[in-house]
N, C-alpha and C positions, 0 to 999 in steps of 0.2 A: 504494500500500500504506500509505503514512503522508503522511498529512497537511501538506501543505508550511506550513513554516515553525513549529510545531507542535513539533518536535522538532532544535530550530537547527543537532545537528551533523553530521546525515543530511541537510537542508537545507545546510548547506555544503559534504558530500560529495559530493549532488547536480549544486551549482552547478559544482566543481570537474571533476567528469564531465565534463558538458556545455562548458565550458569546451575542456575536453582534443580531445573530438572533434570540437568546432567547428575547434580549429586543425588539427589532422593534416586534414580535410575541406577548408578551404583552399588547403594544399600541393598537398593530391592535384589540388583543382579546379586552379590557376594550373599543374601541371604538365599535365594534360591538355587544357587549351588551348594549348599549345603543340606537344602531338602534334596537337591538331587530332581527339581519340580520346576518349571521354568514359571510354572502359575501358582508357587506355594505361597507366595507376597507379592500384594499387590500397594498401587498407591492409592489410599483414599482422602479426601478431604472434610472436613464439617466449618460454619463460617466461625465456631468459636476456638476451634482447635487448629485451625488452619490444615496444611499438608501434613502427611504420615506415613505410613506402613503399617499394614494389616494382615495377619493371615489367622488362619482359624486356631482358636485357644487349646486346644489340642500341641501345637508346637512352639508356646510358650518358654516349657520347660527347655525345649532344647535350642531358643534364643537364648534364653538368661544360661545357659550353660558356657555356649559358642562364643556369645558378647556379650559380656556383663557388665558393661558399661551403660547397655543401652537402657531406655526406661519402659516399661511395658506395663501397659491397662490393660486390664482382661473384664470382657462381660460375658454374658451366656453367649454370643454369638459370633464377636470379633476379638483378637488380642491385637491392639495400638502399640505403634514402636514408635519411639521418639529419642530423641538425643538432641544435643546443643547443636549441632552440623544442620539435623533436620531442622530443627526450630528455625534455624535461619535462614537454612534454602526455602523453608516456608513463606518467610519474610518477604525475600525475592520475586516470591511469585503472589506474594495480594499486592497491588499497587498502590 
């Protein structure tokens, strides 16, 4: 739609984008090589929690095992991955 680089601070917002889902796209990949699952994690959003990582509460235990760094919600339905990385590729990507 606009001309990269053209208009610098759409060009930075851009980059910043890209940026964002490059990383959350990592997470997801390095956790789904460990399910061995190319659809074990996926990305979800909510507008109070911003971006994340999901996969079924069932392979909770063997997040917190692999990374335990990371921070994980679990409800009946979905377990939520989160960490400072994510928190801020989140950032990048609400405008």
């Amino acid at each position: 739609i606009f001309p990269f680089c053209k208009y610098e601070d759409i060009s930075v917002e851009y980059e910043n984008t890209k940026k964002g889902y490059k990383l959350l796209n990592s997470y997801k990949k390095r956790l789904n090589e460990i399910f061995d699952d190319d659809n074990a994690v996926k990305i979800g959003k909510t507008a109070t929690e911003g971006y994340y990582l999901m996969a079924p509460p069932k392979k909770a235990s063997v997040i917190k095992k692999e990374i335990p760094e990371l921070e994980i919600k679990i409800n009946k339905s979905v377990c939520k991955i989160f960490d400072g990385n994510i928190r801020k590729a989140s950032k990048r990507l609400y405008l």
